[in-house]
Rosetta silent file (secondary structure, phi, psi, omega in degrees, C-alpha in Angstrom):
SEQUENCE: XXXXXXXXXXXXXXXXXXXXXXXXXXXXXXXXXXXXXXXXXXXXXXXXXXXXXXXXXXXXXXXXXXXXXXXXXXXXXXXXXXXXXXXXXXXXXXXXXXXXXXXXXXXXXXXXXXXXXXXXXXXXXXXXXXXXXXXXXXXXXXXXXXXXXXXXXXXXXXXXXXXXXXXXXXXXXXXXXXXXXXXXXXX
SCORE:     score description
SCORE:     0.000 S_00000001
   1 L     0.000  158.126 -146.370   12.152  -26.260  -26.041 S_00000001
   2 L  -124.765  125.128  162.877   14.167  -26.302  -23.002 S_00000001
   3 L   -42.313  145.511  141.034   15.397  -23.025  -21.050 S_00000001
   4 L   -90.897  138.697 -156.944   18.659  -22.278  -20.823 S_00000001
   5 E  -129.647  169.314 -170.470   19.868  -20.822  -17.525 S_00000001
   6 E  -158.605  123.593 -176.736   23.334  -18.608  -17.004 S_00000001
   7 L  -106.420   -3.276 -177.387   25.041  -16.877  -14.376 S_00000001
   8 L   -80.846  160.816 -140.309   27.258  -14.781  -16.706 S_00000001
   9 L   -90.791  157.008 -176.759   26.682  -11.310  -16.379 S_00000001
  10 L   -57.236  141.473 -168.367   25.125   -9.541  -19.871 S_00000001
  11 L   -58.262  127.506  179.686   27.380   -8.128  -22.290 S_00000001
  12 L    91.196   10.066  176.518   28.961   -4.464  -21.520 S_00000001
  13 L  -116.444  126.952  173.115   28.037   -4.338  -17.502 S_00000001
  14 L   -92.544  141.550  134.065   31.314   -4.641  -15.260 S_00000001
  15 L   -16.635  147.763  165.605   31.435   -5.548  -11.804 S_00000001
  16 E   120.895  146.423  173.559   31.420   -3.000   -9.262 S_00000001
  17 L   -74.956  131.097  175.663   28.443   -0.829   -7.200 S_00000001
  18 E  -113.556  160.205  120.984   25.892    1.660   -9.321 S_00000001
  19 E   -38.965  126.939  122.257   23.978    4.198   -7.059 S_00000001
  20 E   -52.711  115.748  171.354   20.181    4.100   -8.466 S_00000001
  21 E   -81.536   79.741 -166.735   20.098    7.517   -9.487 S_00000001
  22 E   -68.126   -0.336 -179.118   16.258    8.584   -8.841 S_00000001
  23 E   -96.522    7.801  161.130   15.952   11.638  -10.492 S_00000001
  24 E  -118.383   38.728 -177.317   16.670    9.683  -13.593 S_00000001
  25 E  -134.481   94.655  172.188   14.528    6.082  -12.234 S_00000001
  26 E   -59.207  143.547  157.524   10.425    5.584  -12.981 S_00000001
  27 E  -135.560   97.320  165.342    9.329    3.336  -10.181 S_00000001
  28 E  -118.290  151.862 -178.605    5.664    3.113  -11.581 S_00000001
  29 E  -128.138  163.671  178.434    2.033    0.942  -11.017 S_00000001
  30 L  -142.765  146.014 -176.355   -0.836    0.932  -12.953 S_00000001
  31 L  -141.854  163.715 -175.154   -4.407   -0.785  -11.374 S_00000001
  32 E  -107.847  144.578 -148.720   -8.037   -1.020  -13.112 S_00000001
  33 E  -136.147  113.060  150.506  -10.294    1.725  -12.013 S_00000001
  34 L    83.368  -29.324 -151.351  -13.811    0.886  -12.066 S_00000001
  35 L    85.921  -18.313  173.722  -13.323   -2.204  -14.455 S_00000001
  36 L  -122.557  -15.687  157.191  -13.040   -0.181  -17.102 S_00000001
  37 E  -126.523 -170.925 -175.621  -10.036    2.018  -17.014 S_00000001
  38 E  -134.775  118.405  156.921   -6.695    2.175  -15.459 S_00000001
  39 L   -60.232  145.726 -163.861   -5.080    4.345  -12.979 S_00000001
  40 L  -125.993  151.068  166.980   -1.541    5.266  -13.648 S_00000001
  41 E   177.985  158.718  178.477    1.195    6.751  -10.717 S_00000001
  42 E  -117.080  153.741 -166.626    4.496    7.128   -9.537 S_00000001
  43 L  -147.804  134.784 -155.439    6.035    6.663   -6.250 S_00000001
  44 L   -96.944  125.166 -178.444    9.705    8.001   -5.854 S_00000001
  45 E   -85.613  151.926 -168.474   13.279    5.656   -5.065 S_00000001
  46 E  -117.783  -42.434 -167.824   14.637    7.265   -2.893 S_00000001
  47 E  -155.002  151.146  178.155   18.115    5.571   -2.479 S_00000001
  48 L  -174.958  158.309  174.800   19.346    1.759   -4.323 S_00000001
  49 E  -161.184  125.285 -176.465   22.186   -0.201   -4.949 S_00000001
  50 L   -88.149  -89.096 -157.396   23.128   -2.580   -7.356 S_00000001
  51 L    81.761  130.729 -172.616   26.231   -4.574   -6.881 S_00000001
  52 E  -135.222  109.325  176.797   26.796   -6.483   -9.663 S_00000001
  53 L   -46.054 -178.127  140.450   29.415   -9.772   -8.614 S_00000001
  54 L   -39.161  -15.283 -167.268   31.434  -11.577  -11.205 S_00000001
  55 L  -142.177  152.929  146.656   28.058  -13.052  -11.892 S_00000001
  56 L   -36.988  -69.717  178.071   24.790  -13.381  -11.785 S_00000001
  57 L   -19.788  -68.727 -173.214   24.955  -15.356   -8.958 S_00000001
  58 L   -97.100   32.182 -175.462   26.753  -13.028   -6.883 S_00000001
  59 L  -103.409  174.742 -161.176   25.063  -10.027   -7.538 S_00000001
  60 L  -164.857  158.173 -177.591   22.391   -8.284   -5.633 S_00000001
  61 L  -141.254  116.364  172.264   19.969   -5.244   -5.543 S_00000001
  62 E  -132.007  125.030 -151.335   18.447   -3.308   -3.124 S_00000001
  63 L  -114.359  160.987  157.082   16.131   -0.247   -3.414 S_00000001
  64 E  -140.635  135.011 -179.651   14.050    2.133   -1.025 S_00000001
  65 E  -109.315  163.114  167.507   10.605    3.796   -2.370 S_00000001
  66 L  -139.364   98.656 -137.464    8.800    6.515   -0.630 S_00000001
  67 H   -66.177  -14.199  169.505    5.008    5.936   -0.685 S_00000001
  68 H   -94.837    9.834  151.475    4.335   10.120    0.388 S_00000001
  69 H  -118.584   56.860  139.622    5.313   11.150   -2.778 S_00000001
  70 L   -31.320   88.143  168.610    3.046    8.906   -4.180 S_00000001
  71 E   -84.780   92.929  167.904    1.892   10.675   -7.927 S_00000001
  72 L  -113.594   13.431  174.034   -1.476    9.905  -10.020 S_00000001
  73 L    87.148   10.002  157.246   -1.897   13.603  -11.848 S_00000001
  74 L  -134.997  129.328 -169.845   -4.986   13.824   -8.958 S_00000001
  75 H   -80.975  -47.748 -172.013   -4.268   15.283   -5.639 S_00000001
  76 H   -50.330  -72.750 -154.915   -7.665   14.045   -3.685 S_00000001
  77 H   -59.826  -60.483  172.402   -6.735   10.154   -4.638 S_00000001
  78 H   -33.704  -54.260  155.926   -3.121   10.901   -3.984 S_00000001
  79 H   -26.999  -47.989 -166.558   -4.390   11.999   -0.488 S_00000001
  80 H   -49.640  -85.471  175.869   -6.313    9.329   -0.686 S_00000001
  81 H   -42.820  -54.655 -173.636   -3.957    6.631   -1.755 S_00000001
  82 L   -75.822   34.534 -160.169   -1.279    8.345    1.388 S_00000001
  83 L  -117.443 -168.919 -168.687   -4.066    7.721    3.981 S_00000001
  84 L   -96.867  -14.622  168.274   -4.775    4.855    6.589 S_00000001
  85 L   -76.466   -7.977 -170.235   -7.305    3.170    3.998 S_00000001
  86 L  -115.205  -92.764 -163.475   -4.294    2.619    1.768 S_00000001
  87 L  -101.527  -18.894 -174.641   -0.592    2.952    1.636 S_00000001
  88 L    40.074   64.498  177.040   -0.909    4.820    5.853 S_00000001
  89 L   -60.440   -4.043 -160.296    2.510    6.645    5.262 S_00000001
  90 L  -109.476   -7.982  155.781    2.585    8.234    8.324 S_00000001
  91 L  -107.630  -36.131  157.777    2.974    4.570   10.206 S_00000001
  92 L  -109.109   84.880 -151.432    4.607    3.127    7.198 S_00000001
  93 L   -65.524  -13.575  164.484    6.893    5.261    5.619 S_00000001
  94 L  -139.640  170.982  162.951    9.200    3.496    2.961 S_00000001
  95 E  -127.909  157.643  169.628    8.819    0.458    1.182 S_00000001
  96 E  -165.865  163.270  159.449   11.977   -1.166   -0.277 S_00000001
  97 E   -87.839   90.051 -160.980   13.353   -4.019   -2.175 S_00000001
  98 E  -125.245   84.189 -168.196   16.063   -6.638   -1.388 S_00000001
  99 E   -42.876  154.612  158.832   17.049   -9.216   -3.551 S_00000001
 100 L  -138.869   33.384 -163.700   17.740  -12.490   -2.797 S_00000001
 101 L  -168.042  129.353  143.896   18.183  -14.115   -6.408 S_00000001
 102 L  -132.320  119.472 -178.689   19.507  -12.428   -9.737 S_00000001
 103 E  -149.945  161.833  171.121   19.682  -15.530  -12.931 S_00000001
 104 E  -116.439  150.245 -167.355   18.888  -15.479  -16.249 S_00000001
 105 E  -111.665   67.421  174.889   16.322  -17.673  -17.861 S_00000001
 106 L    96.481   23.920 -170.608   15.994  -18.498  -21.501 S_00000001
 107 L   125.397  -38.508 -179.430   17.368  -15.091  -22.478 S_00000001
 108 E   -86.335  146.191  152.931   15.481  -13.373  -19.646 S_00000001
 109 E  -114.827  152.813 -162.761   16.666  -12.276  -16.500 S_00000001
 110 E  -129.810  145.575  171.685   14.751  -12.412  -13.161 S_00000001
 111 L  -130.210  134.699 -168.840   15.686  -10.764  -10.336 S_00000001
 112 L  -103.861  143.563 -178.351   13.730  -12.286   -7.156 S_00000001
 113 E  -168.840  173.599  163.276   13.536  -10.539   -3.944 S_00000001
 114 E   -87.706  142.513  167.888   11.390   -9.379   -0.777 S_00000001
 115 E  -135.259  108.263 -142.172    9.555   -6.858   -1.489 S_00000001
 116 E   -87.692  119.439  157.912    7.877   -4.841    1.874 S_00000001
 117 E  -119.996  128.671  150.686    4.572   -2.611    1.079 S_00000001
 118 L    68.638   47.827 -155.828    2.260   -1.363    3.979 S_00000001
 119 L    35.780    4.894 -179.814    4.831   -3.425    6.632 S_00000001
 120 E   -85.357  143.232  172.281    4.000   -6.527    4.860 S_00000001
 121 L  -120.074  151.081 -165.630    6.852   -8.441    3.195 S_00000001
 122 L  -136.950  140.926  161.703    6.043  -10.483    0.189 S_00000001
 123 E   -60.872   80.582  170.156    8.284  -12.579   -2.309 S_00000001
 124 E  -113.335  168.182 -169.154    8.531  -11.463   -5.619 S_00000001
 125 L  -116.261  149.358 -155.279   10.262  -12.254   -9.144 S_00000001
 126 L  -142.540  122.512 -166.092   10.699   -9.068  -11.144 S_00000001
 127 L   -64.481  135.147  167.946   11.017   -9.482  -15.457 S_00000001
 128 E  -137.263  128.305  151.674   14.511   -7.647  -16.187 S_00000001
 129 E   -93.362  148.792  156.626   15.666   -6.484  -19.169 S_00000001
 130 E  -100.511  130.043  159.980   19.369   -4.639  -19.295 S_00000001
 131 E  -111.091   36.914  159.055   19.119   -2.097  -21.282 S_00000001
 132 E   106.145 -178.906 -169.278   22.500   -1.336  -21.867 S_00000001
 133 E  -107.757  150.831  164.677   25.912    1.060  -20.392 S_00000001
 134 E  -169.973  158.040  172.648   26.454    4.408  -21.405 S_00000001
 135 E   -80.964  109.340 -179.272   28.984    7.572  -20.611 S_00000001
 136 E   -97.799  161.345 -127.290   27.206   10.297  -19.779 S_00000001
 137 L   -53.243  -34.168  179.117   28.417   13.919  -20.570 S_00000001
 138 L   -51.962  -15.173 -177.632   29.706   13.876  -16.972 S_00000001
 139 L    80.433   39.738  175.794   32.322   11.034  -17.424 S_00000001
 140 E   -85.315  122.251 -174.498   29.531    9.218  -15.156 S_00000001
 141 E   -73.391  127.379  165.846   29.658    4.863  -16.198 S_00000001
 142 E  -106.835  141.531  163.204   25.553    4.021  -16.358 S_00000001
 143 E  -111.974  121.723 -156.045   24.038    1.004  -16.358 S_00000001
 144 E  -114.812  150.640 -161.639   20.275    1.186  -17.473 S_00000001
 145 E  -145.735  140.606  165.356   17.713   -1.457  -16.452 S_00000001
 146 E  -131.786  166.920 -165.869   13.682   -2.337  -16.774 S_00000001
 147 L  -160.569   83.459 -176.630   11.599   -4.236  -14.432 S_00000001
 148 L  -125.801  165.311  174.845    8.102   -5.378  -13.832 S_00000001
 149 E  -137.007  158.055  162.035    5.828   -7.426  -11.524 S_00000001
 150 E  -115.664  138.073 -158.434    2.361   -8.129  -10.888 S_00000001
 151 E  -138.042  152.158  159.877    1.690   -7.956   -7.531 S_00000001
 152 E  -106.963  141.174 -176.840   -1.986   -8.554   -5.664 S_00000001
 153 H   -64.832  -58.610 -169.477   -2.608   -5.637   -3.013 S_00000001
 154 H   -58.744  -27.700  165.289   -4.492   -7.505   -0.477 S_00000001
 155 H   -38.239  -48.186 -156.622   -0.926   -9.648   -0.339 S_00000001
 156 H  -104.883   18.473 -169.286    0.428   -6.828    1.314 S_00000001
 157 L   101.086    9.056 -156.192   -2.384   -5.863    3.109 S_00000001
 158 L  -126.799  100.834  178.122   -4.202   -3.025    1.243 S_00000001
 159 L  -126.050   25.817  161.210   -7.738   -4.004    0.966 S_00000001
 160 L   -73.132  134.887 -175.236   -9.944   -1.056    0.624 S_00000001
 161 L  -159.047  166.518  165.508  -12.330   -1.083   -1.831 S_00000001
 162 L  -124.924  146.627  169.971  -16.118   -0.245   -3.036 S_00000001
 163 E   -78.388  120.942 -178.941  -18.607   -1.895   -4.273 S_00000001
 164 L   -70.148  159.709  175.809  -20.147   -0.679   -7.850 S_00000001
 165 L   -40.387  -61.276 -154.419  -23.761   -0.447   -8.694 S_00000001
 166 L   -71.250  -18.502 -149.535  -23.186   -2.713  -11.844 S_00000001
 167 L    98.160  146.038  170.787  -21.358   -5.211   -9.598 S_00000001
 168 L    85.926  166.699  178.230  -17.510   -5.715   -9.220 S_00000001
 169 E  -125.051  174.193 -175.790  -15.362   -3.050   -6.918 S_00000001
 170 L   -55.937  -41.453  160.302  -13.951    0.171   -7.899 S_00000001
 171 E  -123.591  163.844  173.209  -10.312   -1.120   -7.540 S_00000001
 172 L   -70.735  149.703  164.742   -8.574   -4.016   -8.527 S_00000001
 173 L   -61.199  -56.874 -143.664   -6.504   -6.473   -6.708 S_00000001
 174 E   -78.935  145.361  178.583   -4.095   -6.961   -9.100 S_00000001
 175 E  -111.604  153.901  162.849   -1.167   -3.978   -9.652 S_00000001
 176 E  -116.094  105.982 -166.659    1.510   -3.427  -12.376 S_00000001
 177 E  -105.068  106.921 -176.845    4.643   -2.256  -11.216 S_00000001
 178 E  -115.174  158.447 -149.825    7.333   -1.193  -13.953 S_00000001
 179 E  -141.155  150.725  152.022   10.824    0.150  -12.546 S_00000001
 180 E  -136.228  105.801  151.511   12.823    1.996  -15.607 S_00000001
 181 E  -131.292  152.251  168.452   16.300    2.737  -13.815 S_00000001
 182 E  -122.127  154.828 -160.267   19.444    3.948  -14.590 S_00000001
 183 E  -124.745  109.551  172.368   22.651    3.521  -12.104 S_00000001
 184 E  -105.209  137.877  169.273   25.809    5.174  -11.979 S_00000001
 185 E   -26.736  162.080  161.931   29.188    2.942  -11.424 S_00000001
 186 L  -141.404  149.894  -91.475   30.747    4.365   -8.154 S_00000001
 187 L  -131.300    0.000    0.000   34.328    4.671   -7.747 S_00000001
């Protein structure tokens, strides 16, 4: 079976600039702990904007995270995590996203972009569902969106790790990054 590709935009989203609205936008990863569990945390958008074209085509997204309010439900590894073996927030202080692709694929939509962690910038394609428009009590127009990648850490530069007894290191290369956001139209 053969993909089908599209530039028209999903049913119910208009043209026009949304705000990412962060106190209602998860920008979360999850990594293997150990080998045998998984760490879970949030790291806070700070400011985004979608512009959404006539199209696919001409549309575009661009976000900024901010890696000191970094969140796993434990403040030493949060500490940890904001330090110079890890994310070093205090010489690099946002990360952000800036498409340079939004198409849809079989059904799917991908939206491809740089994406900068730890000053490194890396290419990535990011799985998107629309989840649909809604008014909210405010007369505000929303557009709601999901989004994940797999990303390897040492791509962007973040290679601390330990070695276990058993063999194997403590963390994993590989990350999971899921985005839930919602966006309000702007005027």
């Amino acid at each position: 079976m053969t993909a089908t590709t599209s530039t028209a935009l999903p049913a119910g989203l208009t043209t026009g600039t949304y705000a990412i609205d962060g106190s209602h936008t998860d920008a979360a990863f999850t990594v293997r702990h150990a080998g045998i569990s998984k760490v879970r945390g949030t790291v806070a958008v700070t400011e985004g904007t979608i512009t959404v074209g006539e199209d696919l085509a001409s549309s575009s997204v661009s976000v900024v995270l901010d890696p000191a309010t970094v969140s796993t439900g434990d403040a030493n590894r949060d500490g940890h995590l904001k330090s110079g073996d890890f994310f070093d927030v205090e010489k690099f202080g946002q990360w952000t996203f800036v498409s340079t692709e939004v198409r849809e694929d079989g059904g799917d939509y991908v939206i491809a972009g740089d994406l900068t962690i730890h000053g490194v910038t890396q290419n990535v394609e990011l799985a998107t569902e629309f989840a649909g428009t809604a008014v909210d009590p405010f007369g505000n127009a929303r557009a709601g969106f999901e989004a994940s990648v797999t990303i390897s850490r040492k791509d962007f530069g973040l290679t601390w790790n330990a070695a276990l007894e058993a063999g194997g290191v403590l963390v994993s290369d590989k990350v999971v990054i899921t985005l839930d956001v919602s966006a309000i139209k702007q005027a």
